[in-house]
N, CA, C and O atoms as a GROMACS GRO file, in nm:
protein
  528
    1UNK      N    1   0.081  -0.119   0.000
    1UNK     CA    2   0.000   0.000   0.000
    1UNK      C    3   0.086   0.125   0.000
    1UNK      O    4   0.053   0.223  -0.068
    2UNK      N    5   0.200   0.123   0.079
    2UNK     CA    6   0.286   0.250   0.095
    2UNK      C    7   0.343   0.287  -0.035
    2UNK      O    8   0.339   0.402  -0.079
    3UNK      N    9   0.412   0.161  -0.113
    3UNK     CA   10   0.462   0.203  -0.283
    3UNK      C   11   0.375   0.258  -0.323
    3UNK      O   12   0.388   0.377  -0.351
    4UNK      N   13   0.251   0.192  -0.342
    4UNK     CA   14   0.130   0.285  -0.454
    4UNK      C   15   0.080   0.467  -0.395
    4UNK      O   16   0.045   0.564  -0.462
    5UNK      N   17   0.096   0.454  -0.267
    5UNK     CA   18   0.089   0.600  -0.253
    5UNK      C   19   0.242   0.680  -0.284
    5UNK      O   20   0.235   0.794  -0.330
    6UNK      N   21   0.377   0.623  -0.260
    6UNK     CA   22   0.419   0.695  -0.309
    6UNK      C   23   0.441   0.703  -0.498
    6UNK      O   24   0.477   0.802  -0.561
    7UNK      N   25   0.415   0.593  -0.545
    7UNK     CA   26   0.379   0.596  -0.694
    7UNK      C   27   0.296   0.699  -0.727
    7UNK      O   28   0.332   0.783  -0.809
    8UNK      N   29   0.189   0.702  -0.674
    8UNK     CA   30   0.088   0.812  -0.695
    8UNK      C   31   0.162   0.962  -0.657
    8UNK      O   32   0.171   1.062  -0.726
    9UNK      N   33   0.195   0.944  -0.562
    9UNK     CA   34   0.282   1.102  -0.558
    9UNK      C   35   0.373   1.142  -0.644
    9UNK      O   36   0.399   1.262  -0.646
   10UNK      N   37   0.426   1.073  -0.714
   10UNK     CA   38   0.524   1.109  -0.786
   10UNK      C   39   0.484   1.137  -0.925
   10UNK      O   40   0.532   1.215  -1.007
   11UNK      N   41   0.375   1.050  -0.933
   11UNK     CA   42   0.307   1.123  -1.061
   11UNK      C   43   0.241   1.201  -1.059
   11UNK      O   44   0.217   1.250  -1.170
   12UNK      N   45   0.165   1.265  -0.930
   12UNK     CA   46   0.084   1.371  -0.951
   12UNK      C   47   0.251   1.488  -0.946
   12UNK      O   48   0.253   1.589  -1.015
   13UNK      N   49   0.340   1.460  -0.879
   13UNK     CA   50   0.424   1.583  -0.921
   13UNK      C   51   0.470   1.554  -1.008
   13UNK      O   52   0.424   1.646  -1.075
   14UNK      N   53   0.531   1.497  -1.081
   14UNK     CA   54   0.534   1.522  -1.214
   14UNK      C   55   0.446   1.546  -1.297
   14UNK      O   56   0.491   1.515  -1.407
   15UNK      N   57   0.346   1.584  -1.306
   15UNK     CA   58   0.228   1.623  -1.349
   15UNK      C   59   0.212   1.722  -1.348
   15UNK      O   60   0.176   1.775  -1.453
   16UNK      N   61   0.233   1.812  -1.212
   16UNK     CA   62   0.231   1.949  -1.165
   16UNK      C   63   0.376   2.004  -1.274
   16UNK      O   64   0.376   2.076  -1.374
   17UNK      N   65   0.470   1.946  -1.214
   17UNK     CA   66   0.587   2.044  -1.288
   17UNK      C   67   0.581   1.995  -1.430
   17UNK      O   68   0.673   2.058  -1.482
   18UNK      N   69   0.530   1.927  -1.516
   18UNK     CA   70   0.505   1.890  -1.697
   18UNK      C   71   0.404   1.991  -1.706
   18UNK      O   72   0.417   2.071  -1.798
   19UNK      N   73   0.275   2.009  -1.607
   19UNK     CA   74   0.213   2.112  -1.659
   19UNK      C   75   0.218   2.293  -1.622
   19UNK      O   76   0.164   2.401  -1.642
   20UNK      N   77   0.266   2.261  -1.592
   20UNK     CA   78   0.319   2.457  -1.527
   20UNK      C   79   0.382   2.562  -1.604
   20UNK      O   80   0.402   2.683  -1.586
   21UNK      N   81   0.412   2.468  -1.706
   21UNK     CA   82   0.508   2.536  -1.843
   21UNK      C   83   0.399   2.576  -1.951
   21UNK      O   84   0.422   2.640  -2.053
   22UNK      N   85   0.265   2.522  -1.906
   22UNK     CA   86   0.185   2.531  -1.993
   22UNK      C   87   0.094   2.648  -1.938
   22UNK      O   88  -0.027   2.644  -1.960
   23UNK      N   89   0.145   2.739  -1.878
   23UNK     CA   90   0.050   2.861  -1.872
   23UNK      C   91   0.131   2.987  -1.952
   23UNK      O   92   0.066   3.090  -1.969
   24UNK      N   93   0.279   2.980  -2.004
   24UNK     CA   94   0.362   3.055  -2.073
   24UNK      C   95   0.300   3.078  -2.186
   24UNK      O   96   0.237   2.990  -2.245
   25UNK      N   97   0.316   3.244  -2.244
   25UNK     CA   98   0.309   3.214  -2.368
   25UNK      C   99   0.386   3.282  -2.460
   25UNK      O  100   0.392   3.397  -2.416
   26UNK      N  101   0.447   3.276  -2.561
   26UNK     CA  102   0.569   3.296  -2.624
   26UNK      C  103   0.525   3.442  -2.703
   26UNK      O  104   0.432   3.447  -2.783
   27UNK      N  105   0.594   3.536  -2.671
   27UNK     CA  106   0.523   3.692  -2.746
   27UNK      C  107   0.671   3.669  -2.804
   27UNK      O  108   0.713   3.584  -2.725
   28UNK      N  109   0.713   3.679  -2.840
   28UNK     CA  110   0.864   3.724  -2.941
   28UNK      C  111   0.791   3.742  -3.068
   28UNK      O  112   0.688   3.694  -3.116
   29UNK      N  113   0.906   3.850  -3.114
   29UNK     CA  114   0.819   3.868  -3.296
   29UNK      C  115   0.899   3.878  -3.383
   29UNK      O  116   0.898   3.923  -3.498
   30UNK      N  117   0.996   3.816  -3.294
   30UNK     CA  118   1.144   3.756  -3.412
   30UNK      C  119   1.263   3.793  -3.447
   30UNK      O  120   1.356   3.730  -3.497
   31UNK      N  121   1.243   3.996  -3.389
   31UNK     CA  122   1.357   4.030  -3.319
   31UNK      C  123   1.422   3.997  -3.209
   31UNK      O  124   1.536   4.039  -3.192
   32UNK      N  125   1.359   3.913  -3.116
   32UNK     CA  126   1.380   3.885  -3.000
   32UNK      C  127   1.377   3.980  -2.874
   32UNK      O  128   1.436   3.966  -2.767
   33UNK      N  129   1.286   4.087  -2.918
   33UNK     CA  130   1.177   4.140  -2.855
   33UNK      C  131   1.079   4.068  -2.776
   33UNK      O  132   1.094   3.946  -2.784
   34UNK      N  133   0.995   4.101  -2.710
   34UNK     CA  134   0.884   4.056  -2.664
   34UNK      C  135   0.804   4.090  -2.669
   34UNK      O  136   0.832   4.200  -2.716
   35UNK      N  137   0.652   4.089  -2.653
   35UNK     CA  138   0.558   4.181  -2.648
   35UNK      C  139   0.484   4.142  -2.519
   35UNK      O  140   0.485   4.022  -2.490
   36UNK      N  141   0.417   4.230  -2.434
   36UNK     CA  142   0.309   4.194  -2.291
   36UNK      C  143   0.216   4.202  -2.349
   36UNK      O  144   0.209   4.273  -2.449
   37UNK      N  145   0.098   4.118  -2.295
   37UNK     CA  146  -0.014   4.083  -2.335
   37UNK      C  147  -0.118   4.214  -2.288
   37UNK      O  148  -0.229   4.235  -2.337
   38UNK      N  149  -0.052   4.295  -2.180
   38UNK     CA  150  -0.111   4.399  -2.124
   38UNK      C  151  -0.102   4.513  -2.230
   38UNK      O  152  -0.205   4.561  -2.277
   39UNK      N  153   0.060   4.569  -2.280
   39UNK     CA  154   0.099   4.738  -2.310
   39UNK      C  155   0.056   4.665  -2.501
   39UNK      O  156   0.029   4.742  -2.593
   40UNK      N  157   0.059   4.548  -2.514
   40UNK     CA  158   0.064   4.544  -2.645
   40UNK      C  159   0.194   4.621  -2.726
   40UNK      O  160   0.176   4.679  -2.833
   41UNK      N  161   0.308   4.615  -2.670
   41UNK     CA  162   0.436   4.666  -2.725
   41UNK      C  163   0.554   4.527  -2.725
   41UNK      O  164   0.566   4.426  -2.656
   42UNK      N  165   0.627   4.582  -2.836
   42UNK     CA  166   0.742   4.485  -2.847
   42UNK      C  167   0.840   4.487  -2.774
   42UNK      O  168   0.940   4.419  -2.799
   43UNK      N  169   0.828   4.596  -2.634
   43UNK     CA  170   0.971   4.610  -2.549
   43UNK      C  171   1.076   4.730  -2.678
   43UNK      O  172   1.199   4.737  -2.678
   44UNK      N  173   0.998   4.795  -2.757
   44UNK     CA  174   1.105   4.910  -2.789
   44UNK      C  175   0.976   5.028  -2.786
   44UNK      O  176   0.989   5.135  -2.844
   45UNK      N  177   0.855   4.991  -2.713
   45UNK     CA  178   0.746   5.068  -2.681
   45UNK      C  179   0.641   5.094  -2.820
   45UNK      O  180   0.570   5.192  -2.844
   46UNK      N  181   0.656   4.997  -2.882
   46UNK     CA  182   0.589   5.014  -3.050
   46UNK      C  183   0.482   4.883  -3.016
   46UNK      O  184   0.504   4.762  -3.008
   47UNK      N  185   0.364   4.958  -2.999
   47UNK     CA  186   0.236   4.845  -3.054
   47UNK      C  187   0.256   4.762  -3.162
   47UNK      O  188   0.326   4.781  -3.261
   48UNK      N  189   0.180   4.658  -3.128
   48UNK     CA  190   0.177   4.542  -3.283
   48UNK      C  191   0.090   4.619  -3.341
   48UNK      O  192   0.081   4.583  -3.459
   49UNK      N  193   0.014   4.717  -3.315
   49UNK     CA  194  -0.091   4.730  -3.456
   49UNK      C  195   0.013   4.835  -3.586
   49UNK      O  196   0.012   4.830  -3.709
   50UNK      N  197   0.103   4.933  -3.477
   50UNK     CA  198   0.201   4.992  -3.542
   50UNK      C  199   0.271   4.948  -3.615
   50UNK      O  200   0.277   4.995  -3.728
   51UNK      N  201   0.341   4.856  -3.580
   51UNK     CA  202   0.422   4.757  -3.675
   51UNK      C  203   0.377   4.713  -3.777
   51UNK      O  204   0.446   4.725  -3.878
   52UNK      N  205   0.274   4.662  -3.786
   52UNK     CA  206   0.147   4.584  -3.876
   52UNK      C  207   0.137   4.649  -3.976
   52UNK      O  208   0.114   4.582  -4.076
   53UNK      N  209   0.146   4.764  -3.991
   53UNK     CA  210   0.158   4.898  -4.060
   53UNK      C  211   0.283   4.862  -4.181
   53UNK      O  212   0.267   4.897  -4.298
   54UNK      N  213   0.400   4.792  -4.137
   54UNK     CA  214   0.495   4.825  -4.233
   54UNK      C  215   0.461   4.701  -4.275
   54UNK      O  216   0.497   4.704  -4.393
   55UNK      N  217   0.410   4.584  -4.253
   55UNK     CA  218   0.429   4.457  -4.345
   55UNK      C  219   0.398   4.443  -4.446
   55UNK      O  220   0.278   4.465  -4.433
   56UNK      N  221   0.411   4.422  -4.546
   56UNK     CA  222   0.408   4.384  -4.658
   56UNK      C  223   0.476   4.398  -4.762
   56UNK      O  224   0.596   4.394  -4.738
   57UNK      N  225   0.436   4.421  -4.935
   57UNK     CA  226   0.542   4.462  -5.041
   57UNK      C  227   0.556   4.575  -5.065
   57UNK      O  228   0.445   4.614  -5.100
   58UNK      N  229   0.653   4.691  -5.069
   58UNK     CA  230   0.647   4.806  -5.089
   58UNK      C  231   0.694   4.849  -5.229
   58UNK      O  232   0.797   4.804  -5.279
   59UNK      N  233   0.619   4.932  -5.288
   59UNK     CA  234   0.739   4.973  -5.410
   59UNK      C  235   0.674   5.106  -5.406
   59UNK      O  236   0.567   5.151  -5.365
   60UNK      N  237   0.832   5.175  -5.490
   60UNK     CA  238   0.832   5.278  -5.510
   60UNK      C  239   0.743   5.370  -5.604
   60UNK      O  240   0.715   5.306  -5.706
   61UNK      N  241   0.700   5.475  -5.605
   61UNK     CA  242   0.539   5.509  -5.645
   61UNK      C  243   0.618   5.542  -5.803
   61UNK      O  244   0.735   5.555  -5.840
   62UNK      N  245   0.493   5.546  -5.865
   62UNK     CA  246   0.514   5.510  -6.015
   62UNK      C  247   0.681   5.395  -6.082
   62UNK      O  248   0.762   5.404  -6.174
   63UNK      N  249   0.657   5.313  -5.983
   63UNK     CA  250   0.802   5.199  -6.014
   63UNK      C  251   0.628   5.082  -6.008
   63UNK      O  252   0.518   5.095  -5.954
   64UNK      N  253   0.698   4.971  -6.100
   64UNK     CA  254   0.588   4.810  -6.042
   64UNK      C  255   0.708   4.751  -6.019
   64UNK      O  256   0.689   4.633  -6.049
   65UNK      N  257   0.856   4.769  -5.972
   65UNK     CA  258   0.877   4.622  -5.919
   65UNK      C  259   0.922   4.688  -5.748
   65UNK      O  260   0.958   4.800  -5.712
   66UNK      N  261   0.899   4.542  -5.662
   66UNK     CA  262   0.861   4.556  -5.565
   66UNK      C  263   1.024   4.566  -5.471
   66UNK      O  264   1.103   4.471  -5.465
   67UNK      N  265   1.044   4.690  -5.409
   67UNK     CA  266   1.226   4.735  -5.349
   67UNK      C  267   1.214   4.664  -5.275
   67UNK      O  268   1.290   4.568  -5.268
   68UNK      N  269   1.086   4.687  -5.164
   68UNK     CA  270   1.110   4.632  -4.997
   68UNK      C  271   0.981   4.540  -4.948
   68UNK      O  272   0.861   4.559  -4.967
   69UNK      N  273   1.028   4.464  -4.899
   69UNK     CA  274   0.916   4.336  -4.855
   69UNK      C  275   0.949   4.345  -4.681
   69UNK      O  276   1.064   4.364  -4.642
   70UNK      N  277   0.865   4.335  -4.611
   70UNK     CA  278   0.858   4.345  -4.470
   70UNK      C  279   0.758   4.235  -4.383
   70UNK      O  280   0.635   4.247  -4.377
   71UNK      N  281   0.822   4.145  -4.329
   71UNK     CA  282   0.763   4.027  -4.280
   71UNK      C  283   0.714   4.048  -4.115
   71UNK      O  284   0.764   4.113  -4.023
   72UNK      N  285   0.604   3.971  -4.124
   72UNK     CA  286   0.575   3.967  -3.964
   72UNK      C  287   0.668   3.937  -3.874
   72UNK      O  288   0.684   3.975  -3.758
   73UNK      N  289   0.729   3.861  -3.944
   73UNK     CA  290   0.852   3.774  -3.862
   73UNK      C  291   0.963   3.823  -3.802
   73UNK      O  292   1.009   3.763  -3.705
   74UNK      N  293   1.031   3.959  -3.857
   74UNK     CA  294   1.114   4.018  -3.847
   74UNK      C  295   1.216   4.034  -3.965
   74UNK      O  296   1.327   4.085  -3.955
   75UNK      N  297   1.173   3.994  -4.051
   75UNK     CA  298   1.284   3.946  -4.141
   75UNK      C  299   1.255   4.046  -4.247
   75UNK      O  300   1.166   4.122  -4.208
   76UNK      N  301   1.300   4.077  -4.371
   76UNK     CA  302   1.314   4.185  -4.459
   76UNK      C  303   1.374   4.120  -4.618
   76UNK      O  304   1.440   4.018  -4.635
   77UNK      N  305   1.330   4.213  -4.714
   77UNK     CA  306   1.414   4.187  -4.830
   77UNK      C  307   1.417   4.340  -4.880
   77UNK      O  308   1.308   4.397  -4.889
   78UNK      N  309   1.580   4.435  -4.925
   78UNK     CA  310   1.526   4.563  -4.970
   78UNK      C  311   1.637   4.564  -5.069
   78UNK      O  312   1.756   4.571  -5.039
   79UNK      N  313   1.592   4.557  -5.178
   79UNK     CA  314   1.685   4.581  -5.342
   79UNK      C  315   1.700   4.471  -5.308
   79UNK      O  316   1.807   4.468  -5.248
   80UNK      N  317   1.638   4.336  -5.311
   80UNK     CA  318   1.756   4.225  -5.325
   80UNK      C  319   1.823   4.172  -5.200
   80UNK      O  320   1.845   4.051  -5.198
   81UNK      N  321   1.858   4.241  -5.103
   81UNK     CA  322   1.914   4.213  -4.961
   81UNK      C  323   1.775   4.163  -4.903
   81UNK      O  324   1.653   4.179  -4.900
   82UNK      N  325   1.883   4.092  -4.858
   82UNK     CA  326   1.797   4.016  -4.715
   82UNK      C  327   1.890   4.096  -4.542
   82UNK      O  328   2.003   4.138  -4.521
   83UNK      N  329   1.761   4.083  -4.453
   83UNK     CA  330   1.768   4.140  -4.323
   83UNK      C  331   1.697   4.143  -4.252
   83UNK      O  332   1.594   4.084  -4.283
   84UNK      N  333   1.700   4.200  -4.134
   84UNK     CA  334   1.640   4.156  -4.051
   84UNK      C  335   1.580   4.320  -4.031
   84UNK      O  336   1.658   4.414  -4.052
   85UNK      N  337   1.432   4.348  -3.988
   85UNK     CA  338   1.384   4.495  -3.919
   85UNK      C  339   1.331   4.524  -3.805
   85UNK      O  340   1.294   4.432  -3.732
   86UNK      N  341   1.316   4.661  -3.764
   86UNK     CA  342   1.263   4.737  -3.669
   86UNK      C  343   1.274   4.838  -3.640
   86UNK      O  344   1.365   4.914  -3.675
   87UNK      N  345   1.182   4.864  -3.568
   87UNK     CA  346   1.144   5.068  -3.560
   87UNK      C  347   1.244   5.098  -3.392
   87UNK      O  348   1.183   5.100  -3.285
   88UNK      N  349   1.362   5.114  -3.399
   88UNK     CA  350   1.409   5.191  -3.321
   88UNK      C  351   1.432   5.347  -3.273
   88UNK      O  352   1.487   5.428  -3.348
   89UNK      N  353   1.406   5.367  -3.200
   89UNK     CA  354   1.400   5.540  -3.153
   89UNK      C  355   1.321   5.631  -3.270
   89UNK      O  356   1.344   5.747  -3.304
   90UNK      N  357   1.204   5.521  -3.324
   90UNK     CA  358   1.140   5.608  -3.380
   90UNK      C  359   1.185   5.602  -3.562
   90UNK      O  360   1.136   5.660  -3.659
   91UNK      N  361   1.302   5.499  -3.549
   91UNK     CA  362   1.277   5.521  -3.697
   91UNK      C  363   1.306   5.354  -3.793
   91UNK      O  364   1.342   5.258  -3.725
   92UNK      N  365   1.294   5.342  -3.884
   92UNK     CA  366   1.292   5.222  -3.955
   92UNK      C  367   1.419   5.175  -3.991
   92UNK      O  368   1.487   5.227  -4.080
   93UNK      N  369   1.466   5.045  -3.899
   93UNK     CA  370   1.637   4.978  -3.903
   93UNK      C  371   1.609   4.849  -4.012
   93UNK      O  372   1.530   4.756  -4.002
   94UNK      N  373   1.693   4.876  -4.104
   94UNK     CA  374   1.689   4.785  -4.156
   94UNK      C  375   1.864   4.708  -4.130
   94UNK      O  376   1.962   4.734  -4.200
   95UNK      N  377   1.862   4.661  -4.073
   95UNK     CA  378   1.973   4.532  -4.104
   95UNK      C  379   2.028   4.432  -4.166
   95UNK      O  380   2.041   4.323  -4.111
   96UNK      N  381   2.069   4.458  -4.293
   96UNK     CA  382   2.108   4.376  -4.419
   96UNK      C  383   2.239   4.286  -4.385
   96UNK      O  384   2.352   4.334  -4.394
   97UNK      N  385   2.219   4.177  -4.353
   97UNK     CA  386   2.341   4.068  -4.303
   97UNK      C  387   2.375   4.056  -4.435
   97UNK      O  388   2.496   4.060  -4.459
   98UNK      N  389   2.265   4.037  -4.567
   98UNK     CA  390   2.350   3.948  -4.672
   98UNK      C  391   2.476   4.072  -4.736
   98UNK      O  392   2.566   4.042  -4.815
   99UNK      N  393   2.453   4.203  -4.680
   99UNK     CA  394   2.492   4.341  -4.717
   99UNK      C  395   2.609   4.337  -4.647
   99UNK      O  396   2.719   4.339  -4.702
  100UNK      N  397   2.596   4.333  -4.558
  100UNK     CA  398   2.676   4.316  -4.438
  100UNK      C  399   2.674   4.499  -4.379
  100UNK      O  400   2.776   4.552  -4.335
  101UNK      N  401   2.535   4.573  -4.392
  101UNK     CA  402   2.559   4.710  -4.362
  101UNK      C  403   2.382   4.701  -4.300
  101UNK      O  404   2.304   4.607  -4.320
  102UNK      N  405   2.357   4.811  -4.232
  102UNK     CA  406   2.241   4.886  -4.157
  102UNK      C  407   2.185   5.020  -4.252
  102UNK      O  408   2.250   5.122  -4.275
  103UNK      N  409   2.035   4.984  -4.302
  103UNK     CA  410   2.021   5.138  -4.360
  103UNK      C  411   1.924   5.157  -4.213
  103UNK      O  412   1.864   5.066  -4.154
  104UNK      N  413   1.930   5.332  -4.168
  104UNK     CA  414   1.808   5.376  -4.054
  104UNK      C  415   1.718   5.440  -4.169
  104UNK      O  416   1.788   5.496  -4.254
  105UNK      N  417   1.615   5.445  -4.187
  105UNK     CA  418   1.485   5.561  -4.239
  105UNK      C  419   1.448   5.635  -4.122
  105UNK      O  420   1.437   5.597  -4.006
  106UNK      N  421   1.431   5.762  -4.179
  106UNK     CA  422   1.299   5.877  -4.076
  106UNK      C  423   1.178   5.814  -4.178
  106UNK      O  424   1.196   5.790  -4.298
  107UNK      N  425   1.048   5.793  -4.104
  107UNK     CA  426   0.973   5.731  -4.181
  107UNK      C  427   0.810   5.820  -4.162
  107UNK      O  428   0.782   5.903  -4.075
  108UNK      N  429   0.750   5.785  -4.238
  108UNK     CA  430   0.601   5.862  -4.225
  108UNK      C  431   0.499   5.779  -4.290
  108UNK      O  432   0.524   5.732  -4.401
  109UNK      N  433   0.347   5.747  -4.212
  109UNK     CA  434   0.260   5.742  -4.305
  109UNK      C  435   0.174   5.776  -4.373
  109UNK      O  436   0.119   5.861  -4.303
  110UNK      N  437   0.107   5.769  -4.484
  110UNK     CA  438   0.020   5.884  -4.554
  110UNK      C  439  -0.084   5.761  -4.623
  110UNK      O  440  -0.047   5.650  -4.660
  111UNK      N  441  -0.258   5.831  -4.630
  111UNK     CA  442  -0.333   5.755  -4.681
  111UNK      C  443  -0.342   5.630  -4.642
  111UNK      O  444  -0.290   5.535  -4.700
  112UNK      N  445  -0.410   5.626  -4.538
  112UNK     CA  446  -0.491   5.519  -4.420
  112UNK      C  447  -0.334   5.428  -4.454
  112UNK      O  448  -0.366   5.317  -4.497
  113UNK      N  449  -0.205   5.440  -4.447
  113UNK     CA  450  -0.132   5.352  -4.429
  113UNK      C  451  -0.105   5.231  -4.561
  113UNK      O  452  -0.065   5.114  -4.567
  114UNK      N  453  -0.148   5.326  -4.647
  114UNK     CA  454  -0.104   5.321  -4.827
  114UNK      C  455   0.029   5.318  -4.870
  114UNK      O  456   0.090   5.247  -4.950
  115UNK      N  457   0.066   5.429  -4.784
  115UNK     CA  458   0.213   5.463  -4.828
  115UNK      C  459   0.307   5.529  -4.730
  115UNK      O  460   0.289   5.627  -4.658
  116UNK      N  461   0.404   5.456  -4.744
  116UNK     CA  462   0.499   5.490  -4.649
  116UNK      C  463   0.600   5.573  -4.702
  116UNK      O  464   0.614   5.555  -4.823
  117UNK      N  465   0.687   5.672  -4.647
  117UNK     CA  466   0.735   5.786  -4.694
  117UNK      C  467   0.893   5.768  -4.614
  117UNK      O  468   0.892   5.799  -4.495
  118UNK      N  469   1.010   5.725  -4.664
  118UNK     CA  470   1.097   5.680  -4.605
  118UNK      C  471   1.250   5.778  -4.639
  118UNK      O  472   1.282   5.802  -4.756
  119UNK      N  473   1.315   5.818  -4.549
  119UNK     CA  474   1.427   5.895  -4.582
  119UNK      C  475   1.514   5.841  -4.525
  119UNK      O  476   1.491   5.808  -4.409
  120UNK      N  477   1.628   5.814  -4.575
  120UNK     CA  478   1.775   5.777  -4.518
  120UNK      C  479   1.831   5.917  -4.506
  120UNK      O  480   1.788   6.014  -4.568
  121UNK      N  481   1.937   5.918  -4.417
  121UNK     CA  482   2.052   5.995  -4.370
  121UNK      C  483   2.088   6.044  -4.488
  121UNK      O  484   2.012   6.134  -4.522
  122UNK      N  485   2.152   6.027  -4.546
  122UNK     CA  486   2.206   6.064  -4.640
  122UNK      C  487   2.111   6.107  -4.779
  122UNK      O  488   2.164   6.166  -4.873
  123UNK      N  489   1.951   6.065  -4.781
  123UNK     CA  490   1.889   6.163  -4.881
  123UNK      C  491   1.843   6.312  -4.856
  123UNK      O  492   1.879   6.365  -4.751
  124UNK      N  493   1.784   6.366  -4.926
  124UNK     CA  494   1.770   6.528  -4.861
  124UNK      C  495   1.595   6.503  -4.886
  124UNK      O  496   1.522   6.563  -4.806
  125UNK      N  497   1.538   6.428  -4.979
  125UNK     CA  498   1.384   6.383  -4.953
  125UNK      C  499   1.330   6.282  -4.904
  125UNK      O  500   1.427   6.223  -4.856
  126UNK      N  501   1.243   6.223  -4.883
  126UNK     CA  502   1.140   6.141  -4.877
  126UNK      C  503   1.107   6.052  -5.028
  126UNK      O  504   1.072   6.105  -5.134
  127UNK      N  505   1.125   5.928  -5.008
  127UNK     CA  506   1.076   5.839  -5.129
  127UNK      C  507   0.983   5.816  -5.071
  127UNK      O  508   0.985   5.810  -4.948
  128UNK      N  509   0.864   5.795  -5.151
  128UNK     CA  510   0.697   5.733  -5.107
  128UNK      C  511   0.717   5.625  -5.197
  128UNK      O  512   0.770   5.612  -5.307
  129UNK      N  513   0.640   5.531  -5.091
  129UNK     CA  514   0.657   5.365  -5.138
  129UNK      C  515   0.495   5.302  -5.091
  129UNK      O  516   0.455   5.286  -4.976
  130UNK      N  517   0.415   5.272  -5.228
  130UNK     CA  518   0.312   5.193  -5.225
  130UNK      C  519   0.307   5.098  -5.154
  130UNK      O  520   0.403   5.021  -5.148
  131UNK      N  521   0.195   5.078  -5.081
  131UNK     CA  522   0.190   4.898  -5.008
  131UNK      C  523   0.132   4.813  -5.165
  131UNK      O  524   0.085   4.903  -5.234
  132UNK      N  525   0.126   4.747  -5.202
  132UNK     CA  526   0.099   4.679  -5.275
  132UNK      C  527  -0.044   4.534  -5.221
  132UNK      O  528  -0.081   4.450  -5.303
   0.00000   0.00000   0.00000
């Protein structure tokens, strides 16, 4: 009788600690950020609905082929490069590993989030880029 109660104990704790892992839930969005289920931010203080904003194919207005692609995931394609993105201090990082270089944008949106309006450092305008 004493084995089977401690048999039984040992499976109800192991039971307890197999299931306790199961109240976690994984917010990363691939930068290795996080997001709280409360502020709805990725930990660089940017809502997911904000972000949501840049995903997809972008091209440049009166251009049809498509410069910049922007994944939920974190991941990126711009001219051809592959990288990884995110909106730091407010502005759009792109991180090109296959480049092996970082472009930053000052960025803007216009028309319910139609078009995004993107400047690097080094331009003196704004390119506007269709969502597609």
């Amino acid at each position: 009788m004493k084995k089977h109660i401690i048999a039984i104990g040992i499976v109800i704790l192991l039971l307890a600690v197999g299931l306790s892992g199961c109240n976690e839930l994984d917010n990363s969005n691939g930068n290795g950020n996080t997001s709280s289920e409360l502020d709805n931010s990725n930990g660089n203080g940017n809502t997911s609905s904000e972000l949501d904003k840049f995903v997809g194919d972008w091209v440049i207005e009166q251009q049809s082929n498509s410069y910049l692609t922007i994944f939920s995931d974190g991941t990126c394609s711009y001219y051809g490069s592959s990288g990884f993105w995110e909106i730091k201090d407010g502005r759009l990082v792109l991180d090109l590993y296959s480049q092996g270089r970082t472009e930053v944008f000052s960025y803007y949106f216009s028309e319910n989030n139609t078009k995004l309006h993107l400047k690097a450092s080094y331009q003196e305008d704004y390119e506007t880029y269709i969502k597609k």
